[in-house]
C-alpha positions in Angstrom: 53.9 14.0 -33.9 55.2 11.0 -32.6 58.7 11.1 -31.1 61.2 8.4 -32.7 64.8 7.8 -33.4 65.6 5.3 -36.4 68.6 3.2 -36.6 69.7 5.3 -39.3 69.9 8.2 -36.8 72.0 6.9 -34.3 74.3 5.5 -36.6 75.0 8.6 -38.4 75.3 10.4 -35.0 78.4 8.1 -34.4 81.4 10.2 -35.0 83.9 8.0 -32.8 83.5 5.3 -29.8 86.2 6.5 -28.6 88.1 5.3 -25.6 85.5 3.4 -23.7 86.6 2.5 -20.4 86.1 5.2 -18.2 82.7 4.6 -19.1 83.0 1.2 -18.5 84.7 1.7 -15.4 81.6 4.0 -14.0 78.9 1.6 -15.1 80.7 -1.3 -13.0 81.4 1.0 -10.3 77.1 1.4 -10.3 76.6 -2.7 -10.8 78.8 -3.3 -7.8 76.3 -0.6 -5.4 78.1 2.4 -5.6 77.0 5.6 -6.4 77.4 7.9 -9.3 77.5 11.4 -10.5 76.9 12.3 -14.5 77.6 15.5 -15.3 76.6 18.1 -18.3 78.7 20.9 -19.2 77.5 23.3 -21.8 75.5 26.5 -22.9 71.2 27.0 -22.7 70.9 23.7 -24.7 72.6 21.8 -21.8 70.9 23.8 -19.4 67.3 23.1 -21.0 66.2 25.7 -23.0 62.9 25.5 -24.8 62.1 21.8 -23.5 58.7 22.2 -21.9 59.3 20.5 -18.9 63.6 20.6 -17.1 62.8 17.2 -17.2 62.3 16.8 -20.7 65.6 18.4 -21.8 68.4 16.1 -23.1 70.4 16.2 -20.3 67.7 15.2 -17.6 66.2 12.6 -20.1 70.0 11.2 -20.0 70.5 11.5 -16.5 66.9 9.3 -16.3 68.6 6.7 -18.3 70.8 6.4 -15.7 68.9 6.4 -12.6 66.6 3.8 -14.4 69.3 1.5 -15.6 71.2 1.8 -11.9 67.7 1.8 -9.7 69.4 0.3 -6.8 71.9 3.3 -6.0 72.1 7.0 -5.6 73.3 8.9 -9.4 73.9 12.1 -9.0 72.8 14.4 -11.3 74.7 17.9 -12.4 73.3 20.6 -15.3 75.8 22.9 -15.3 74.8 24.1 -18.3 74.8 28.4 -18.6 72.8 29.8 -21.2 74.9 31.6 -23.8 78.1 30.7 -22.4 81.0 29.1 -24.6 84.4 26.9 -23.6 86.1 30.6 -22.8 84.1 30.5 -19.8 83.7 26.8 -19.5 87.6 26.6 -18.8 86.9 29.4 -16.0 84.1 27.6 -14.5 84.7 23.6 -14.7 86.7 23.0 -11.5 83.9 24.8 -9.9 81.0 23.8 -11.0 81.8 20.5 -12.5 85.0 18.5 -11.1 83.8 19.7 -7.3 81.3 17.3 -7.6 84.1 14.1 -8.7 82.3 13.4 -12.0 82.2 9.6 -13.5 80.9 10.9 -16.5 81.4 14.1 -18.4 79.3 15.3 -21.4 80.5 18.6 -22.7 78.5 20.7 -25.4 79.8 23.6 -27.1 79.7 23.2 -30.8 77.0 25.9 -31.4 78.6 28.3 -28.7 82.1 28.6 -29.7 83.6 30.4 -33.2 86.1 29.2 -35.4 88.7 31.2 -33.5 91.7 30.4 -31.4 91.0 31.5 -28.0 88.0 28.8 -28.5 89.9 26.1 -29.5 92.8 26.6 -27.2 89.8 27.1 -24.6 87.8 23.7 -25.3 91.0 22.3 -25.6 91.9 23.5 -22.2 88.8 22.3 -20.8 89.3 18.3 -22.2 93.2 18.5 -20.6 91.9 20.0 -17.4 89.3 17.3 -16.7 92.1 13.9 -17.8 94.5 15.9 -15.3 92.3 15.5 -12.3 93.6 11.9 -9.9 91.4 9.4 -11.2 89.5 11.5 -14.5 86.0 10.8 -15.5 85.0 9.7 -18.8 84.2 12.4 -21.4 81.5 11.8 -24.1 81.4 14.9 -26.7 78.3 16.0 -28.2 77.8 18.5 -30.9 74.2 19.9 -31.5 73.7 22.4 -34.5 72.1 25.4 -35.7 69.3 25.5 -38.5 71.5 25.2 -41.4 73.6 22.5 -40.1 76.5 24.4 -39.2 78.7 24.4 -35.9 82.7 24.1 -34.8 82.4 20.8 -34.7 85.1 20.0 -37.2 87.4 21.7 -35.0 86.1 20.0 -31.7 86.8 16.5 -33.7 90.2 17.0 -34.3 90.7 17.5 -30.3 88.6 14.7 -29.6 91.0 12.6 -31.7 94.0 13.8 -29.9 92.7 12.4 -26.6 90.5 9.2 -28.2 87.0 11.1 -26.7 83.4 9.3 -27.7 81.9 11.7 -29.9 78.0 12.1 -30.8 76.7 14.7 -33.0 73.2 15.7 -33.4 74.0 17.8 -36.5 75.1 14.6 -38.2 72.2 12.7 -37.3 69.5 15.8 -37.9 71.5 17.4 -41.2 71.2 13.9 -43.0 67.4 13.1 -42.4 67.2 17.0 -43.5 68.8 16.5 -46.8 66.4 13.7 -47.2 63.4 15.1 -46.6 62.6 12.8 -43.6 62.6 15.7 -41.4 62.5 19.9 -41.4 64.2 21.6 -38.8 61.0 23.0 -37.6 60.3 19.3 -36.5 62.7 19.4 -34.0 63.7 23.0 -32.9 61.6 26.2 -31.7 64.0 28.4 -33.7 67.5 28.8 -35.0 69.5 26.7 -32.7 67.4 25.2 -29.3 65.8 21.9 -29.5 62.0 21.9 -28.9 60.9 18.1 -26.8 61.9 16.1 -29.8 64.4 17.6 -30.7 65.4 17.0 -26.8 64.5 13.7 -27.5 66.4 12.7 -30.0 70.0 13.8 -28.4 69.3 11.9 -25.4 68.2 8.8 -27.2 71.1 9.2 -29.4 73.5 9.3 -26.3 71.9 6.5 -24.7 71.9 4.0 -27.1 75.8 4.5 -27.3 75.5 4.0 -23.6 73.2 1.2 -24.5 75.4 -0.4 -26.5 78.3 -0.5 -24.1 76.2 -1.8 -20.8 75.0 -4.9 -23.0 78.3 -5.6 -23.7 79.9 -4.3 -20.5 82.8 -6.5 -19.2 85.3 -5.9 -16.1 88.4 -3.4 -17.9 91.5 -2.1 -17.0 91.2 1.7 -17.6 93.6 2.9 -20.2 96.6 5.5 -19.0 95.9 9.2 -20.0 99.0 10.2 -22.3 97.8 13.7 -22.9 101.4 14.8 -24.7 101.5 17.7 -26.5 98.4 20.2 -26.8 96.9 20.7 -30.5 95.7 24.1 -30.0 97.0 25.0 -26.9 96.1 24.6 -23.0 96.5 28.2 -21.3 93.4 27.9 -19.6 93.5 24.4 -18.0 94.1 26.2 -14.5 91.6 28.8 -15.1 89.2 30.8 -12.3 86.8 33.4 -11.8 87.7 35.9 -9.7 85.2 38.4 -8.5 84.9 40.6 -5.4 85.1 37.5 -2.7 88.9 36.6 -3.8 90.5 40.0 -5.6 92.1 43.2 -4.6 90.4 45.7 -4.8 92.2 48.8 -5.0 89.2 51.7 -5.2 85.2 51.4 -5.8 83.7 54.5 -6.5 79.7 53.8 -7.6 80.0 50.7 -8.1 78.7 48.5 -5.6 79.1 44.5 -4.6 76.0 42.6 -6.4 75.4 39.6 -4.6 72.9 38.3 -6.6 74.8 38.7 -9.8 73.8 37.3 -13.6 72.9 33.7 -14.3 75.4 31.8 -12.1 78.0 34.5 -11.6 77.1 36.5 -8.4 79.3 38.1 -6.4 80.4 40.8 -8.5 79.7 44.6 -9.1 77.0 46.6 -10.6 76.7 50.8 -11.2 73.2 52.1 -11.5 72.4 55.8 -11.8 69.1 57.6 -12.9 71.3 60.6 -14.8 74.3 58.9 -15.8 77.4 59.6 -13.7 81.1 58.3 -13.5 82.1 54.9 -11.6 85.5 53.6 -11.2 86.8 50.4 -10.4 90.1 48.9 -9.7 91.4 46.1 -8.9 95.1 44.0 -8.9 95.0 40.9 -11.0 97.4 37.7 -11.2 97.9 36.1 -14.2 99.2 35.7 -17.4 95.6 35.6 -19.3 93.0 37.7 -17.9 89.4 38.2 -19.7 87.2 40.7 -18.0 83.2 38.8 -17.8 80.6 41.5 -18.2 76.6 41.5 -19.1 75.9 42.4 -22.5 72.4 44.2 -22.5 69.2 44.7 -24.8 68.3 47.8 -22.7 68.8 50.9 -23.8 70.3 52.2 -20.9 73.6 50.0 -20.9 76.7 51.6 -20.2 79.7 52.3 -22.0 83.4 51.4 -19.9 86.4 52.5 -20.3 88.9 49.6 -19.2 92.8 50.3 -18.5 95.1 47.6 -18.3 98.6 48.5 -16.2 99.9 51.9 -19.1 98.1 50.2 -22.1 96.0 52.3 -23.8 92.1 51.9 -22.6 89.8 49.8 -24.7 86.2 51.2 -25.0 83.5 48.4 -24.3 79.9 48.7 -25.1 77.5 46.7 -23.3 74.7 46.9 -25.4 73.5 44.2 -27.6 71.9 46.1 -30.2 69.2 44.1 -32.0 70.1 41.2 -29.7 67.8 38.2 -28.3 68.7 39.2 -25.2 70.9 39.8 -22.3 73.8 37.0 -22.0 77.6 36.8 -20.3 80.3 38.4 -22.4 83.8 38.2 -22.5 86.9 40.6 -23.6 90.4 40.3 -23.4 92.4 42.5 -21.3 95.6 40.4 -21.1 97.2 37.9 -23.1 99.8 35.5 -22.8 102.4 38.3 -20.5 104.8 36.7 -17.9 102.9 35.7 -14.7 102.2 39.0 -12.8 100.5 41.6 -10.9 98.4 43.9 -13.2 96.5 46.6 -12.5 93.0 47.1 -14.0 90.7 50.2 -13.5 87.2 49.9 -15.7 85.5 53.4 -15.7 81.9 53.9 -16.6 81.6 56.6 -19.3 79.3 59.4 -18.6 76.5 60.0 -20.9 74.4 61.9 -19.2 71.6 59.6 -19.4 70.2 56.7 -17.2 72.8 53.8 -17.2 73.4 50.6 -15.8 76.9 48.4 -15.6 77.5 44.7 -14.5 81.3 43.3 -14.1 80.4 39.5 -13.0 84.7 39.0 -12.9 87.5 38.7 -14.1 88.5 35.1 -15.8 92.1 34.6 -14.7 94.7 31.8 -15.5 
């Protein structure tokens, strides 16, 4: 099949140009020799699922755009996209793995991860009012991809991106409407409910760079607008969000757990309990913070453990790690605190005993 993108495609992709000039500012900043870093924040799209190649997913085929257009300097190139991961833990995980590296240009891609609840909005929210805090922010260009039937949170994700005047592109708008005209089936495009296949890879980027297109033809010298970020919609909670793990908490007792280094997709450095006839593990640690989610792997296996988490007197709250019927393992989140004064709390997860071979994984503890 021969990979194109019609007019028609990028225009309906279009939500809103935006304020421009950061991006402005970053392509001058290339013309004039210096060098630049493009960064993707996201889920397993971002990251490249189901394109062929890493080079063929969206965000490398962007990135290429890039490096092509500016051949004459150094463009740095950042995929922090984690598979199965939504703006919860984006908040947690952008100063790290994003604004380290002094971004010019931000893409962030969520709309299929996230539900229609508050914690995600307030947490995508949080994410966009992080990033326009930082001394001289990077542009941010939102994209919103889709699932089979055309559905995602991207109405939501909108109505921040108007609040803060964001460029917005959506795949679901562009894909949905060639649907609903017969021009294309999902098949054409995606390996199965959600991830892109190569053309479906191929048409995000192209629908991102021919916005970018369309602002280096006409690319002028531009005084960069002033941030007025006001007011959040939603709510910011988690703009000063972390992860903490077993290299920056207090750890009060281990008992069977032990420190696993080499962790779960890009969160190491937590704990893990294995035991061949089940068996009781305790851990407990002293948290800071007025929001605290504990970050655990949800499991297909069979032997996934049950915990038993305590927060300060609360009563405990069971947790299940396994993902019955799932796709496969992925990150989880649950909330242990929620909007309490700033303060000390004490946090013991125990590993129920069922008698059986089982197998726990705490990655952290997201904390703002």
């Amino acid at each position: 099949m021969e990979f194109k993108v019609t007019t028609d495609m990028i225009n309906n992709s279009l939500v809103s140009k935006g304020d421009i000039s950061r991006i402005e500012k970053a392509m001058n900043k290339a013309k004039n020799g210096q060098a630049i870093t493009i960064a993707f924040l996201g889920g397993s799209i971002t990251q490249g699922c189901n394109a062929t190649k890493f080079e063929d997913c969206y965000a490398s085929r962007t990135y290429k755009w890039f490096k092509d257009k500016f051949e004459n300097i150094n463009v740095k190139y950042v995929n922090a996209g984690v598979g199965a991961t939504g703006s919860i833990i984006g908040a947690h995980r952008v100063e790290k793995q994003v604004l380290s590296q002094n971004p010019d240009i931000v893409f962030i891609d969520f709309a299929v991860n996230d539900k229609d609840s508050i914690y995600d909005k307030v947490a995508y929210e949080s994410i966009i009012r992080r990033i326009l805090s930082v001394e001289n922010p990077p542009a941010i260009i939102e994209v919103f991809m889709s699932n089979f039937d055309g559905s995602n949170v991207q109405p939501q994700q909108i109505e921040i991106g108007r609040k803060y005047n964001l460029p917005m592109i959506s795949f679901r708008n562009s894909i949905y409407t060639e649907m609903i005209t017969n021009r294309l089936k999902w098949e054409d495009v995606a390996s199965d409910e959600v991830h892109p296949n190569d053309y479906g890879h191929f048409i995000i980027s192209n629908l991102l760079t021919a916005f970018m297109e369309d602002i280096y033809k006409n690319l002028k010298e531009v005084k960069v607008n002033k941030i007025e970020l006001g007011q959040p919609l939603f709510g910011d909670k988690y703009t000063c969000g972390i992860i903490m793990n077993n290299n920056n908490l207090d750890v009060k007792k281990i008992s069977g757990f032990y420190v696993d280094n080499e962790g779960f997709q890009v969160f190491k450095d937590g704990w893990k309990f294995t035991s061949e006839t089940g068996g009781e593990a305790t851990l407990s640690v002293n948290v800071e913070g007025k929001n605290i989610f504990l970050l655990y792997k949800k499991t297909i296996k069979e032997t996934a453990a049950k915990l038993a988490v305590k927060v300060d007197d609360k009563e405990e709250i069971i947790i299940d790690t396994f993902f019955k019927d799932g796709w496969g393992d992925y990150s989880a989140t649950e909330v242990l605190v929620e909007d309490l004064l700033n303060g000390r709390h004490k946090i013991e997860i125990k590993v129920l005993d069922d008698n059986k071979s089982v197998e726990a994984y705490i990655m952290g503890f997201l904390v703002s």
